[in-house]
N, C-alpha and C positions, 0 to 999 in steps of 0.2 A: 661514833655515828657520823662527827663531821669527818673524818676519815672517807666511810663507805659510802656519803651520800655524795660528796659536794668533791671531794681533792682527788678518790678515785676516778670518778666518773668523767671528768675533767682534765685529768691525766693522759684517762686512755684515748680521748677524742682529740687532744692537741695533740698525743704519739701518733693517732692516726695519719691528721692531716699535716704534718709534719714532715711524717717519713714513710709511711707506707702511700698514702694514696696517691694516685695516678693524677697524672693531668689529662681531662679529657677535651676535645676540641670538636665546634659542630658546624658543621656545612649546611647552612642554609641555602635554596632554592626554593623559586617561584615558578611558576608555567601555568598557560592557561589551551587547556584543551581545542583545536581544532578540528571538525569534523565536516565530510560532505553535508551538506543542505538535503533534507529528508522530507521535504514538501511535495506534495502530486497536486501538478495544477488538476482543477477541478473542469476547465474549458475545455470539453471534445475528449476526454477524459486521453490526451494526448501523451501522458508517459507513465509508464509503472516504476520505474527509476530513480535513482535521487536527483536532484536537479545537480547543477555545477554550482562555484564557488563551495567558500565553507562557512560554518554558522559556531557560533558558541554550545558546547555541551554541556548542560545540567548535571542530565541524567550522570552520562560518564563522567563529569568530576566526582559525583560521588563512590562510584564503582572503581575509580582508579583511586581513591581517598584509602576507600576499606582496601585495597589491594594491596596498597604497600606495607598495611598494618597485618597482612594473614600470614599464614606458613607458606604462601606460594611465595610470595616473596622472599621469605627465609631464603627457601630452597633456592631460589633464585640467584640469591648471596653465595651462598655457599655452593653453586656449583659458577657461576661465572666471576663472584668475587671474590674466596680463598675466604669469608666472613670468620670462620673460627680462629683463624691465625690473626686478626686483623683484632678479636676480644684477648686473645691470648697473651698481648703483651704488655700487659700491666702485670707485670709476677709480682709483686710484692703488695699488690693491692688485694686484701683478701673480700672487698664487696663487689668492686667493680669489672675485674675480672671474670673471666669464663673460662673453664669451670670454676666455681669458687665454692666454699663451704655450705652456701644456703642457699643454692641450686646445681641440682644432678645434673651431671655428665650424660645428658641424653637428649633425644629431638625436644622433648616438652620444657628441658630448663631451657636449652637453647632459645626456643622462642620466646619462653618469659623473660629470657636476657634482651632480645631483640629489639623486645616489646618496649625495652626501657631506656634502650639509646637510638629510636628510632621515631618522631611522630608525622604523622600526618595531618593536613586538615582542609578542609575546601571551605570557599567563602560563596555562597552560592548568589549572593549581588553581587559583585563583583566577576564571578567566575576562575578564579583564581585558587590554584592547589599551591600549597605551601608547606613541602619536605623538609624536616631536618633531621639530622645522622649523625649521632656522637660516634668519636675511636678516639683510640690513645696518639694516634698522630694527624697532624693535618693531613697527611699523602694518605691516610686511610679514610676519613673520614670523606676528603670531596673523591674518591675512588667508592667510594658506597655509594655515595649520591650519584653520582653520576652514571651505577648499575642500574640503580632504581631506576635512573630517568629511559632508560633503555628501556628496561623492563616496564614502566608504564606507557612506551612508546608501542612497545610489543604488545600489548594488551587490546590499547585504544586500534591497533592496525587490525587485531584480531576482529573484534565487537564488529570492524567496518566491514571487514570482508566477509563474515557473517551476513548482515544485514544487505552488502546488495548481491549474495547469492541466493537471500532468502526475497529477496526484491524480483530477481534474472526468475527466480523458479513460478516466482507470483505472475508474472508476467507471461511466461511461457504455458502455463495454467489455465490460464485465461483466454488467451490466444487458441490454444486448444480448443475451450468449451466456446466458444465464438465459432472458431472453424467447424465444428459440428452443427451447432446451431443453425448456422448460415446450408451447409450443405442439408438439413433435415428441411429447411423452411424451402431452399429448390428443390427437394423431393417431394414435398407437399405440393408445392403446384403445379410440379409437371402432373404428378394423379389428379388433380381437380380438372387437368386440361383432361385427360384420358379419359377420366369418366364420363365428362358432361360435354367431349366433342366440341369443347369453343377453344379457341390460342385468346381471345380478347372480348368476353362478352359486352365490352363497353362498344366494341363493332357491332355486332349484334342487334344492339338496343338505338345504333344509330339507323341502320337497313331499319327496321323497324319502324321507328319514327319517322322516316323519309315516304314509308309505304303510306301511312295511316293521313301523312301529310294528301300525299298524290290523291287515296284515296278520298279524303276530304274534300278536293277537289273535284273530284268525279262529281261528287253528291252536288257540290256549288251549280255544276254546269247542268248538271238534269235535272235541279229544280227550276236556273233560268228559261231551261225550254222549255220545261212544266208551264211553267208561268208565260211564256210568251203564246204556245199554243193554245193553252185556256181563252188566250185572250182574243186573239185570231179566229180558232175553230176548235171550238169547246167540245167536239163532236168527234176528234180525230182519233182513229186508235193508236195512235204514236205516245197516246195520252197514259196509257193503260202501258205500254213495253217501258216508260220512260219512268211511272209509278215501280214497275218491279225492278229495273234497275236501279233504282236507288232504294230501295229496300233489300236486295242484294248489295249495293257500296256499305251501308248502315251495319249489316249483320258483318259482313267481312270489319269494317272497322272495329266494332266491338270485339272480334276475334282478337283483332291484331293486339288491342289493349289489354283483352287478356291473360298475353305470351307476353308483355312490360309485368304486370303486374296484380297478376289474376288471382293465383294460389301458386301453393308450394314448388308447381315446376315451371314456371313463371322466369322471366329472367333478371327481374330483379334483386331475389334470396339471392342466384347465383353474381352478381355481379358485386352484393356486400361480399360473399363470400372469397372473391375471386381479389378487393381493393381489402381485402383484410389479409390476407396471403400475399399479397403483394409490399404491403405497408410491413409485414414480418421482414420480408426477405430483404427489402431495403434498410430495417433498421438492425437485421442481424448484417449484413456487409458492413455498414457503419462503424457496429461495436468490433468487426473483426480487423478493420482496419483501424481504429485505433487500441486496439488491444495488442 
């Protein structure tokens, strides 16, 4: 029993690390993500774009964290850095090697081999990704890392040029429904002009008020003579034409107040109508210039 418990077992673990097992060696690396600044100023809604400079990335530390740890990366190794010849040479090591007795010769042990001399990790106060990469030599091990750093170079360049063609399409998007916009809000008021015959009802409603003014006036003067002939020759029939004449100025004024703001065809409906079409087409230019 002390034989099979304690001198075997004991045995075979100092034969191990004795004589079979490999020396493995890790290449540490650090880097900290930069990317364009992804902010839209809010003033004049003046860019759809990322601003300049660059900013610290969260989000992408952790997406380039999990990336180094999937089969993309595998594949990655294994097509730009020879990775299976780089596990291969430990022959005499039967755990740490690849292939080895307790994982198959195929993509899934591969990765579970990858999985175990490879970790990643991001520190997200800090902002800080932190690779390391075991092999059985130095010259493999900082030649891994330094694939990966490619490859999570390649990645991070990816996500960006995603993001401002998905930014260039949002913009051009918008720009569009702005330019319609704008061209629907001057086709609304050239037909408001067409139907209702005015280029500016706010002229309109000035002719208007100038007449009722004038008109007002009339009335002023034909009741001073009123009054001055009563007072003179109360007898005059000047008395009588200058009575109807201002009861002709009276009814005429009331017309004219009417046509401001009488009812429906009045030119007041038309003149909200016309500073609401107007107040469209000025704030569709706006949005299309800054869009």
């Amino acid at each position: 029993s002390l034989l099979l418990v304690v001198v075997l077992p004991i045995s075979v673990t100092a034969a191990y690390f004795w004589i079979l097992a490999a020396d493995r060696y890790e290449t540490e690396t650090s880097f900290v993500l930069r990317v364009p600044g992804r902010s839209i100023p809010l003033e004049k809604m003046s860019s759809f774009l990322p601003t300049g400079g660059t900013s610290r990335a969260a989000d992408d530390g952790f997406i380039v964290r999990d990336y180094l740890e999937s089969r993309d990366a595998m594949q990655w190794l294994e097509k730009h850095a020879d990775l299976r010849a780089a596990y291969d040479k430990a022959i005499w090591d039967p755990i740490w090697r690849f292939p080895n007795p307790f994982e198959s010769n195929s993509e899934e042990g591969l990765f579970k081999h990858y999985q175990r001399m490879t970790t990643a990790k991001f520190d997200s106060g800090t902002g800080v990704n932190l690779l390391k990469v075991e092999a059985f030599t130095p010259q493999d091990a900082q030649r891994l890392a330094a694939s990966l750093l490619d490859a999570a170079e390649e990645l991070v360049n990816r996500l960006n040029r995603r993001s401002r063609e998905d930014a260039v399409t949002l913009a051009n998007t918008e720009a569009e429904r702005m330019r319609q916009r704008t061209l629907a809000a001057h086709a609304a008021l050239t037909a408001f002009r067409e139907r209702e015959r005015l280029i500016d009802p706010s002229q309109s409603t000035l002719a208007v008020v100038q007449t009722i003014s004038r008109l007002s006036m009339d009335v002023a003067q034909a009741n001073v003579q009123m009054s001055e002939l009563t007072q003179s020759s109360a007898s005059s029939p000047q008395i009588a034409q200058l009575r109807n004449k201002q009861a002709a100025l009276e009814t005429q004024i009331v017309l004219e107040r009417q046509r401001l703001a009488g009812d429906a065809q009045a030119i007041a409906p038309r003149i909200a109508e016309y500073e609401r079409l107007m107040l469209e087409r000025e704030f569709a230019e706006k949005a299309l210039m800054a869009a």
